[in-house]
C-alpha positions in Angstrom: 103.5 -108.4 -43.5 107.4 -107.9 -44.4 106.2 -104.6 -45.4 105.0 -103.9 -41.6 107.8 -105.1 -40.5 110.0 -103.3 -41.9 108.3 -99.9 -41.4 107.9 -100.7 -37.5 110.9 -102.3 -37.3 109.4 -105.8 -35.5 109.2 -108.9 -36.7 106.4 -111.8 -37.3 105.6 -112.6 -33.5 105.0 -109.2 -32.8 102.5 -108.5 -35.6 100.5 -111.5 -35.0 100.6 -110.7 -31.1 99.3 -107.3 -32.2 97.1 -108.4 -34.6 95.6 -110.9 -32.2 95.0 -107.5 -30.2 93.1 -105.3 -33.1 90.8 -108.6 -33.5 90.2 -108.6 -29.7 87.2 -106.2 -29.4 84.8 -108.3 -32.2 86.9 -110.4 -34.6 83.8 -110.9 -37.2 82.9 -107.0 -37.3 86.8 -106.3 -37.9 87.2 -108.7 -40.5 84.3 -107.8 -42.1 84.5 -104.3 -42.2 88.0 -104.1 -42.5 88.9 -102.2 -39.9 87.9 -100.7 -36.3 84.6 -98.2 -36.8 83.5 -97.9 -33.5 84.8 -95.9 -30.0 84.5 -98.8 -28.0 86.1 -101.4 -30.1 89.0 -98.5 -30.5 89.3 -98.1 -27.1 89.5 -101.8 -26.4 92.1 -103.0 -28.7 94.2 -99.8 -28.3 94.0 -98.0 -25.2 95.8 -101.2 -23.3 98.5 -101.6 -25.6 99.5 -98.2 -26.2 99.2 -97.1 -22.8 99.9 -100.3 -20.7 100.7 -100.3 -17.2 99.8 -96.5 -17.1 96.9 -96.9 -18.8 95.1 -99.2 -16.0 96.7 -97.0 -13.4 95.8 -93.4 -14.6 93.5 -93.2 -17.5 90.7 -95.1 -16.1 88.4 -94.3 -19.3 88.9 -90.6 -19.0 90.1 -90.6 -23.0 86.5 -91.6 -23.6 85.4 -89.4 -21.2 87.5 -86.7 -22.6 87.1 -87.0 -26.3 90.9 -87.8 -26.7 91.2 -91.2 -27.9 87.7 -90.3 -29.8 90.3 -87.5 -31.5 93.2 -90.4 -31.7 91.0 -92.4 -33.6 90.4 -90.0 -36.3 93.9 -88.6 -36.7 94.7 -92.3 -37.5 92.0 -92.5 -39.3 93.8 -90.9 -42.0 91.9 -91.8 -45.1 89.0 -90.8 -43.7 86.8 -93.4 -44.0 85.5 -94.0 -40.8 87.5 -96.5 -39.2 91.1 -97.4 -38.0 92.8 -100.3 -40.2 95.4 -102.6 -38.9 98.2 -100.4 -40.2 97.0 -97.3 -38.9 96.4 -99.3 -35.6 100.1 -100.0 -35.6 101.2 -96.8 -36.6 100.0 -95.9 -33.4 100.9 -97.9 -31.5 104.0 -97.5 -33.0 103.9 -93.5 -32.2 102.8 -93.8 -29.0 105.2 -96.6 -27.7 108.5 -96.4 -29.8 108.8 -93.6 -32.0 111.6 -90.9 -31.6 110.4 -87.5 -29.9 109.9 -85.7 -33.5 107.6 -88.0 -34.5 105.3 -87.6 -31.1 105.5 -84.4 -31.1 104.0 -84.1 -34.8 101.6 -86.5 -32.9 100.8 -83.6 -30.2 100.5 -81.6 -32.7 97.9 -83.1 -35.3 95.9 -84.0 -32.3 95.7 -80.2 -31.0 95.1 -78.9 -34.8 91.3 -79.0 -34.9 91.6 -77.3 -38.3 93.5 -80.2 -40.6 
């Protein structure tokens, strides 16, 4: 934890308020997997947070619709292995709320490269 903390720059209430979250969509399947593997537990337990207010307004499940957060998912998804783990859930949520404009934009960018 005090190394999530320290790489987000937040602090204990905020991780377990988070964590909390990631756990939301099926705590069991989470725990026992490790991690988020499907599209609609993503798109639960991220979606809301990292979009908020403008998420309920304007997105209105066109991600699904769309493929994006189906892309998100895998770009966090970093190790490949098929599922979104609480760091990478904070990493973007992290990104996508907080970060500086360099680090969205290399965001933007791994999400457009269909090649990587």
């Amino acid at each position: 934890v005090v190394d999530l903390k320290r790489r987000f720059n937040t602090d204990d209430k905020e991780i377990h308020r988070l964590w909390k979250k990631f756990l939301s969509p099926s705590a069991w399947r989470i725990l026992l997997q490790a991690g988020i593997s499907s599209l609609d537990s993503f798109v639960k337990a991220f979606a809301n947070e990292a979009f908020a207010t403008w998420h309920r307004r304007q997105w209105r499940g066109h991600g699904l619709e769309s493929g994006a957060l189906l892309r998100l998912m895998e770009i966090l998804d970093y190790n490949v292995t098929g599922q979104v783990n609480f760091e990478q859930y904070l990493f973007g949520i992290f990104v996508l709320t907080s970060a500086d404009p360099d680090m969205r934009k290399r965001l933007a960018f791994e999400f457009c490269d269909m090649d990587a």
